[in-house]
N, C-alpha and C positions, 0 to 999 in steps of 0.2 A: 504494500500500500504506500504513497505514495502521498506526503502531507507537506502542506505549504504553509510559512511562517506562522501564520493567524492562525491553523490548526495547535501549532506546539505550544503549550504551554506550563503553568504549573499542574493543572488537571490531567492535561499528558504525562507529566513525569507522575503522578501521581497513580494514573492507570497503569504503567506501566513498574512502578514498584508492586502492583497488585498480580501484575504475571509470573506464575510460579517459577517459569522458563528462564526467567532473567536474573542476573543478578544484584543483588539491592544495596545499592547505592547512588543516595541522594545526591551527591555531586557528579557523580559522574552521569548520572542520567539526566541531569539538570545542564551539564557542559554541550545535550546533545541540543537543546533549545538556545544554550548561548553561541554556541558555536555556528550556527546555522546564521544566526544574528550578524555575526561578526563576518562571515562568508559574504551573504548578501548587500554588508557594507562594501566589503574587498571590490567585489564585483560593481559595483556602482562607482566606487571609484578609480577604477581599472578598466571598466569597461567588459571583462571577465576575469575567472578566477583562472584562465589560461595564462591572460595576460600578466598576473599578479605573478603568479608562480617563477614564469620565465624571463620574466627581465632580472635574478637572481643569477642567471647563466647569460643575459645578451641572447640570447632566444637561441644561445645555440647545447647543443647536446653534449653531457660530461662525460666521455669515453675513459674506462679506467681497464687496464690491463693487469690481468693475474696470473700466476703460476698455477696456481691451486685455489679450491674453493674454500680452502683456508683463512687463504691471506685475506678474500672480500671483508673488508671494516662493515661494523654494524650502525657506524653512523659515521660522517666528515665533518669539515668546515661550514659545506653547505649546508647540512642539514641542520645545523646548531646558525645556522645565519636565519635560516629558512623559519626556525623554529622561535628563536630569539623574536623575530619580527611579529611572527603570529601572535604571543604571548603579547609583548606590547600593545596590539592591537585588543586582544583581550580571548584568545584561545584559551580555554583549559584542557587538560589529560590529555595532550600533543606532546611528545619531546621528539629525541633526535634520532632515534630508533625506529621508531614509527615513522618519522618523516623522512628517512635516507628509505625506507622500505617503497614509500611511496612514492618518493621519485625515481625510484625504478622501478615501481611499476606503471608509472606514467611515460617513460622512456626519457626522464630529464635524465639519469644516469643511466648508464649502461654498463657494467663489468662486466670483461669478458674473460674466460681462462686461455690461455693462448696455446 
């Protein structure tokens, strides 16, 4: 299902602490109604959340070469810049782990093993 800002609210996070399936915690299910907020700022003033993301790289792609599946870091520079800025904006339960994950799999980085 598929809910648009004006559906999220406290009563959302509310229903959703009442599904067994989930797990119960009020800040973090409350981060899924601020986070959406703080996106839809991003995007307004970016024009998209495409656009926000990649002017962090010059819009171009961070190719990183490996030996082994090893060596691939669980998070960079970027992702702790990436992350840094989201929080000031007012992200929560984002860090840099999460956000190096995601930018590859949005293909902003790409490790490869050679």
């Amino acid at each position: 299902m598929i809910l648009t800002l004006t559906q999220l609210s406290d009563n959302y996070v509310d229903g959703l602490l009442n599904n067994d399936q989930l797990i119960k915690h009020r800040a973090k299910l409350s981060a899924i109604v601020n986070n959406a907020k703080v996106i839809k700022e991003i995007q307004l003033e970016f024009g998209s959340f495409y656009n926000y993301i990649w002017r962090f790289t010059n819009f171009k792609v961070v190719k990183n070469y490996y030996n082994d599946f090893s060596e691939i870091p669980s998070k960079s520079d970027l992702s702790n810049k990436f992350v840094k800025d989201l929080k000031k904006r007012g992200i929560n339960f984002f860090g840099p782990v999460t956000s190096y994950s995601f930018l590859q799999a949005i293909g902003v980085i790409q490790d490869k093993i050679k």
